[in-house]
DSSP file (Angstrom, degrees, kcal/mol; ACC not computed):
  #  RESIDUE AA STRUCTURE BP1 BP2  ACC     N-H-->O    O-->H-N    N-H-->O    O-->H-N    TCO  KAPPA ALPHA  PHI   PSI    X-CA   Y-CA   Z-CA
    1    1 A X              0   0    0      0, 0.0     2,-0.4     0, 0.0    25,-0.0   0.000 360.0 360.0 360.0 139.2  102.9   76.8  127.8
    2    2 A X        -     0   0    0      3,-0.0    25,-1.2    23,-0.0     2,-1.0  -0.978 360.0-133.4-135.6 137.4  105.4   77.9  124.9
    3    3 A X  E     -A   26   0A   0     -2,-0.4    23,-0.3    23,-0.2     3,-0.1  -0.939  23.4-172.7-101.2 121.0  104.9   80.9  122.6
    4    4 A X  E     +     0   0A   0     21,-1.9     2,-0.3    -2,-1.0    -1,-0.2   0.733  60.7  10.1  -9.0 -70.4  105.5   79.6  119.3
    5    5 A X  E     -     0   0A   0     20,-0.3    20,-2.7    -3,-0.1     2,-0.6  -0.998  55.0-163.7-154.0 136.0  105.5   82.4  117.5
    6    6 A X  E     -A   24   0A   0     -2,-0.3     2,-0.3    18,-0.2    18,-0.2  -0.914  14.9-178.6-122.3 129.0  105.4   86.4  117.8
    7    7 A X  E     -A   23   0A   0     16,-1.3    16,-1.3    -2,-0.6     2,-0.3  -0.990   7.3-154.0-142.9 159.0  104.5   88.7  115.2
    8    8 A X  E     -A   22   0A   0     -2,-0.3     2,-0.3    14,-0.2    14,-0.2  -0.944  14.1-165.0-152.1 126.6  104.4   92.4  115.0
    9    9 A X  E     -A   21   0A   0     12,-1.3    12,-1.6    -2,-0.3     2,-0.3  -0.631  23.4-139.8-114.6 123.7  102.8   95.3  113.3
   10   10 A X  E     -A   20   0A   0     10,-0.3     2,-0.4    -2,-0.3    10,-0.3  -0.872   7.7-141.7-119.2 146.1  104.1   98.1  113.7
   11   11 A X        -     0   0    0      8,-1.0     2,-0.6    -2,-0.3     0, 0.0  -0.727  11.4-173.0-110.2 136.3  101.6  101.3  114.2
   12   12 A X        +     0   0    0     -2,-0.4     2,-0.3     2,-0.0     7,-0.1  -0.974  36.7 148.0-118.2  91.3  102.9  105.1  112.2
   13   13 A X        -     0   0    0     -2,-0.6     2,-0.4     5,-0.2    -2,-0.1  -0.962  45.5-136.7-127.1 135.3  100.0  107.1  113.9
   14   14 A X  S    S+     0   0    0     -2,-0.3     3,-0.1     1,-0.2    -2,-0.0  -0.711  87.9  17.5 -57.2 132.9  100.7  110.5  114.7
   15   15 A X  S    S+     0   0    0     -2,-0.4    -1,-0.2     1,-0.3    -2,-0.0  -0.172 104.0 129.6 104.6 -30.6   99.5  111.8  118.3
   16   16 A X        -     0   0    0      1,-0.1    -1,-0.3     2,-0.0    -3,-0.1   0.327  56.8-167.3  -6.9 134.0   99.3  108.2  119.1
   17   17 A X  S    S+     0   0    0     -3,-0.1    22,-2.4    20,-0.0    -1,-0.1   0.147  70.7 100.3-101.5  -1.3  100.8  106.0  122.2
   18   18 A X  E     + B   0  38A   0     20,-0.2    20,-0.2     1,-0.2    -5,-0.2  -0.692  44.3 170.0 -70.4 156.9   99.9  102.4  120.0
   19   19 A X  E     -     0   0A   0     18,-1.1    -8,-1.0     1,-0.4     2,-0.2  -0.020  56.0  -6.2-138.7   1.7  103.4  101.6  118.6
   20   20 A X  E     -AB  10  37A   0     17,-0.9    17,-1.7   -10,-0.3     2,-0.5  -0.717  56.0-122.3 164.0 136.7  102.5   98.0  117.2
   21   21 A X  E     -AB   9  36A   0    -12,-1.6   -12,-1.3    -2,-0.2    15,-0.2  -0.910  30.7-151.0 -70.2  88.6  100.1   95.3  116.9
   22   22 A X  E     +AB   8  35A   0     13,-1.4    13,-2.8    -2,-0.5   -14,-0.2  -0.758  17.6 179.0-120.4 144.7  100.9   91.5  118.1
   23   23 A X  E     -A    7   0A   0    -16,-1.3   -16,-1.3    -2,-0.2     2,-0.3  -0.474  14.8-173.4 -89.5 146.7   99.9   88.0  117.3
   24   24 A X  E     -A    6   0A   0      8,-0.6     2,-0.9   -18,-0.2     8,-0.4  -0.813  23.3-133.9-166.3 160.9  101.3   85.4  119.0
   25   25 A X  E >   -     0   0A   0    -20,-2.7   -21,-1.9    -2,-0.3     2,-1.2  -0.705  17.0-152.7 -74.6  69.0  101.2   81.5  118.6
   26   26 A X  E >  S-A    3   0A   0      4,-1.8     3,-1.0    -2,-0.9   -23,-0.2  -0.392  79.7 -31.3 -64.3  72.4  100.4   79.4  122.3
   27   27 A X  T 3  S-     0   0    0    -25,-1.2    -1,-0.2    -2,-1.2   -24,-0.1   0.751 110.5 -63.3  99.4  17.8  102.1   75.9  121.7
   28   28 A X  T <  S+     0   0    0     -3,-0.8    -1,-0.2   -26,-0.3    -2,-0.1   0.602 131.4  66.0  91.1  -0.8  101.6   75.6  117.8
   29   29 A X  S <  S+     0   0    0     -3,-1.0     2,-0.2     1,-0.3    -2,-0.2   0.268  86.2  49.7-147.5  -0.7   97.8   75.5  118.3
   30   30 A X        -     0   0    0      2,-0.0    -4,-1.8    -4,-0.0    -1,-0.3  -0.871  56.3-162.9-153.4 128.0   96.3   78.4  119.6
   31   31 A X        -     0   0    0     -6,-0.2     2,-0.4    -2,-0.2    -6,-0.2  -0.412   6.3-158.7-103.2 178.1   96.6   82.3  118.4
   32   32 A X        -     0   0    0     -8,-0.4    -8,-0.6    -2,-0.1     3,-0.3  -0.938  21.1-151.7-143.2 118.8   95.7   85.4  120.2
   33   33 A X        +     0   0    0     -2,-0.4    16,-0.4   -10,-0.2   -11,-0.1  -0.161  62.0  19.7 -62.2 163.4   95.0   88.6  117.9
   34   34 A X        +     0   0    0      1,-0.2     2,-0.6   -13,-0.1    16,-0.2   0.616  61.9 167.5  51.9  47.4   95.3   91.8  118.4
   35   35 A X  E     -B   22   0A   0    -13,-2.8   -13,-1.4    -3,-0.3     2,-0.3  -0.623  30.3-145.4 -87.3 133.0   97.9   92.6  121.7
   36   36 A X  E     -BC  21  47A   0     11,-3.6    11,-1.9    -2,-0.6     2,-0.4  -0.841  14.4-150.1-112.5 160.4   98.6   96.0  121.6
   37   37 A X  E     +BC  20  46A   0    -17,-1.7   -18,-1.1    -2,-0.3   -17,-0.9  -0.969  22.4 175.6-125.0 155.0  101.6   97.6  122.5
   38   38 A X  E     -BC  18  45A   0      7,-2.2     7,-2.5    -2,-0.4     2,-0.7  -1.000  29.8-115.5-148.4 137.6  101.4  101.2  123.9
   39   39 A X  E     + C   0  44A   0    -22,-2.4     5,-0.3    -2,-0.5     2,-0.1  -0.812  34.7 177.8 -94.3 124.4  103.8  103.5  125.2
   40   40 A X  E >   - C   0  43A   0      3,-1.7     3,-1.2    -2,-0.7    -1,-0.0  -0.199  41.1 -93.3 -78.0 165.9  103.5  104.6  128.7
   41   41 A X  T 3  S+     0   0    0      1,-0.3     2,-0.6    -2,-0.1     3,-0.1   0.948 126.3  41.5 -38.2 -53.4  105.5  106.8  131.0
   42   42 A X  T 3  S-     0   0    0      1,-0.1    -1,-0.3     0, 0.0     2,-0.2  -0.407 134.6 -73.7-105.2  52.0  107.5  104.4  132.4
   43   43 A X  E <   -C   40   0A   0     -3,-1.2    -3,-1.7    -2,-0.6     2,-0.3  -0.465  69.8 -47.7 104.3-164.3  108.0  102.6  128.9
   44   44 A X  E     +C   39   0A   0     -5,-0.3     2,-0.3    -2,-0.2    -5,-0.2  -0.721  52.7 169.7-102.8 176.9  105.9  100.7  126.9
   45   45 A X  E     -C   38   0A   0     -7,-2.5    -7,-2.2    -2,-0.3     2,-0.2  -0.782  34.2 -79.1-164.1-171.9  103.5   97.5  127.7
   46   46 A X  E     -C   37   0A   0     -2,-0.3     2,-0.4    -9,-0.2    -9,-0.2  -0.829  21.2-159.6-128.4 131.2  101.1   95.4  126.6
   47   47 A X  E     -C   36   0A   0    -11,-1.9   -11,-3.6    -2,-0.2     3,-0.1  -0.909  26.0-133.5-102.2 125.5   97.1   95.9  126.2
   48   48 A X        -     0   0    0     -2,-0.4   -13,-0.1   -13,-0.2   -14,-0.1  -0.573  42.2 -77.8 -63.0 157.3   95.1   92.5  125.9
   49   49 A X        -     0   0    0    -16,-0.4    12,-2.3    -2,-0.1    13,-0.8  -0.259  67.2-171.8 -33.2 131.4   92.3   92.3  123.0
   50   50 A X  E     -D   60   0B   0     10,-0.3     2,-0.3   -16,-0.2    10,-0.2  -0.792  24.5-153.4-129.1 174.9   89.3   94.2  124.3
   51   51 A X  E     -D   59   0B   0      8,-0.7     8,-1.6    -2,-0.2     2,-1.1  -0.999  21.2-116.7-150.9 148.1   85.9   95.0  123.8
   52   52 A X  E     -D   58   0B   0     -2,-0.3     6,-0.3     6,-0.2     5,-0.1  -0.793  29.2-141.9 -85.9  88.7   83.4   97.9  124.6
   53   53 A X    >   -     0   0    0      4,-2.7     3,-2.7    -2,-1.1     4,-0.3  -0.371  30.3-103.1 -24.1 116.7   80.7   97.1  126.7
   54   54 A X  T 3  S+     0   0    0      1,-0.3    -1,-0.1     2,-0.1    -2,-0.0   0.667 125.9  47.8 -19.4 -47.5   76.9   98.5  126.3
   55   55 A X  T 3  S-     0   0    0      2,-0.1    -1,-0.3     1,-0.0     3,-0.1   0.405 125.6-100.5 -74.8  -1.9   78.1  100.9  129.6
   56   56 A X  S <  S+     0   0    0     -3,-2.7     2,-0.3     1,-0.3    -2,-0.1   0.452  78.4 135.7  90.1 -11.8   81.3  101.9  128.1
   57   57 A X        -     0   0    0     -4,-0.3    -4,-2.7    -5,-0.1     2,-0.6  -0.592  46.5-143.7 -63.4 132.1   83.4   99.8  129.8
   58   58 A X  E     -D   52   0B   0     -6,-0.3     2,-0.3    -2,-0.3    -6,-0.2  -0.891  22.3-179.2-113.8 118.3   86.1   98.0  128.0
   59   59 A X  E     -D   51   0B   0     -8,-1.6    -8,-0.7    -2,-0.6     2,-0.1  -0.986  30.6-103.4-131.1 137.1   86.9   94.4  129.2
   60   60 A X  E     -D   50   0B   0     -2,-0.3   -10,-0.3   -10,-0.2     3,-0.1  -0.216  17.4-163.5 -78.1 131.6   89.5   91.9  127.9
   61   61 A X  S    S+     0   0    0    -12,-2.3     2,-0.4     1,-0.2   -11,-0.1   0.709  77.4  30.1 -87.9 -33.9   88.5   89.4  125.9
   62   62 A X  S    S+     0   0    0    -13,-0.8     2,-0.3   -29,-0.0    -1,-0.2  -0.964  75.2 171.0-113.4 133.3   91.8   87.0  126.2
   63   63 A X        -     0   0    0     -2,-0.4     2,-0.4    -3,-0.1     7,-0.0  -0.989  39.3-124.4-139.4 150.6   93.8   87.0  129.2
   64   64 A X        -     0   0    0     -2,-0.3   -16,-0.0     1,-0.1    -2,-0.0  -0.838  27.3-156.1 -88.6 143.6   96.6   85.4  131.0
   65   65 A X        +     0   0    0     -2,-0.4    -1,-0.1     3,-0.0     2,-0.1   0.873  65.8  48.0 -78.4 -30.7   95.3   84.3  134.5
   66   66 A X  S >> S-     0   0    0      1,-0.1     4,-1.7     0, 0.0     3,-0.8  -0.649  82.2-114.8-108.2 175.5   98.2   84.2  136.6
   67   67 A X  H 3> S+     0   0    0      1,-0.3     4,-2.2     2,-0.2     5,-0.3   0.969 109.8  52.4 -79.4 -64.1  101.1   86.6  137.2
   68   68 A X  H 34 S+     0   0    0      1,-0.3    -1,-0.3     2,-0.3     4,-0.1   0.348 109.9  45.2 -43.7  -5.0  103.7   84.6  135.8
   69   69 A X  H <> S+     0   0    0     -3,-0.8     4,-2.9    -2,-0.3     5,-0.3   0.518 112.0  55.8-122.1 -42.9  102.1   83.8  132.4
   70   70 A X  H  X S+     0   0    0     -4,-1.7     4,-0.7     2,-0.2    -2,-0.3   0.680 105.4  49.1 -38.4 -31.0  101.3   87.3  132.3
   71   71 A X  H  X S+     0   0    0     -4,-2.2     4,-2.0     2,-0.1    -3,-0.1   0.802 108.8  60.4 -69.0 -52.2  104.9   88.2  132.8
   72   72 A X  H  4 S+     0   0    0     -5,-0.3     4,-0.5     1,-0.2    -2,-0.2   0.819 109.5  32.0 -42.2 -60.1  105.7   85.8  130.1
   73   73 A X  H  X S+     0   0    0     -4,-2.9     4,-2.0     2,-0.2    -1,-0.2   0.789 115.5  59.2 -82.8 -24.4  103.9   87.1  127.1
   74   74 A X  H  X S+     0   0    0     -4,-0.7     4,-1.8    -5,-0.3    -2,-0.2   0.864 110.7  39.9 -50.5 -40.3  104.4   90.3  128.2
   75   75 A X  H  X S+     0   0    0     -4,-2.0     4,-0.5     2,-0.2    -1,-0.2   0.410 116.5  58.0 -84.0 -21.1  108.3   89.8  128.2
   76   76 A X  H  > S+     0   0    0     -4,-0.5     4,-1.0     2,-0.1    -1,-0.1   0.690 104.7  40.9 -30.5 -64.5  107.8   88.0  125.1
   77   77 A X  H  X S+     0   0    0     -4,-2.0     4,-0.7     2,-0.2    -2,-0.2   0.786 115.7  56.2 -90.6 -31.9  106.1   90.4  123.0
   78   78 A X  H >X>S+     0   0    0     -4,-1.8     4,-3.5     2,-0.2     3,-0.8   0.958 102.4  53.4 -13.3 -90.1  108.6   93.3  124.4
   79   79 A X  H >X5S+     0   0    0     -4,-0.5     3,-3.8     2,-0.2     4,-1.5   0.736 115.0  42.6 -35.2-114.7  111.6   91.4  123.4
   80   80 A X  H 3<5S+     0   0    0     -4,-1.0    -1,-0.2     1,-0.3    -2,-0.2   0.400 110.6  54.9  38.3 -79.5  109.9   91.3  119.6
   81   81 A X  H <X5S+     0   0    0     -3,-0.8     4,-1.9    -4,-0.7    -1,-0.3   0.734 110.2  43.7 -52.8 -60.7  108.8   94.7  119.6
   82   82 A X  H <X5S+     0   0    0     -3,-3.8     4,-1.3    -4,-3.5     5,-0.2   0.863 107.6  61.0 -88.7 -17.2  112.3   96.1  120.4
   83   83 A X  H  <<S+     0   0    0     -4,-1.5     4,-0.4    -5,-0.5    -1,-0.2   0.687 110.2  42.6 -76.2  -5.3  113.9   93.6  117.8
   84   84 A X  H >> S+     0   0    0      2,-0.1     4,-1.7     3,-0.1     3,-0.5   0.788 102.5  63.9 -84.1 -44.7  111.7   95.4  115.0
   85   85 A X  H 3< S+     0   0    0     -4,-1.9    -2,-0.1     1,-0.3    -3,-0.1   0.832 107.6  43.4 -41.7 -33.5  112.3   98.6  116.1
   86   86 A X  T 3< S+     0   0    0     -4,-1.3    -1,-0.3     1,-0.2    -2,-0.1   0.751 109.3  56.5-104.8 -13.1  116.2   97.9  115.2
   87   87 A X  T <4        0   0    0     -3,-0.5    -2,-0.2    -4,-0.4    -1,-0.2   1.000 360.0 360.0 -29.3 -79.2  115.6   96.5  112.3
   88   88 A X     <        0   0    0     -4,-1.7    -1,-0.2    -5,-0.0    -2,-0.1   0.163 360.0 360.0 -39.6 360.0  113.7   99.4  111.0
């Protein structure tokens, strides 16, 4: 697997922990929407697309399955993320 392509949106919400919006491109052929990035205590990370269940539960609609692909886009979308920031 190769990410193609990252893009990123960057979020101006007051009171907020979203800081930015990702796309990103799986091998030239497949996108995933709507990655959030949120800042945490210990820094920011990555929210998959989600969805609200009838019960109120919110469960991920896209996912990576293993750790290591998880790691990937995560470290990915990071990287990205702090190269708009110094743009800006």
């Amino acid at each position: 697997m190769k990410i193609s392509d990252v893009r990123i949106r960057m979020v101006q919400k007051q009171d907020s922990k979203l800081r930015a919006i990702a796309s990103i491109t799986i091998d030239d052929c497949f996108v995933i929407h709507d990655i959030k990035v949120i800042e945490g205590s210990d820094g920011c990370f990555i929210a998959m697309p989600s969805r609200k269940t009838s019960d109120g539960e919110y469960k991920d609609i896209a996912h990576p399955i293993n750790t290591e692909t998880r790691q990937e886009v995560s470290e990915t979308i990071l990287a990205a993320f702090k190269a708009s920031l110094a743009e800006a």
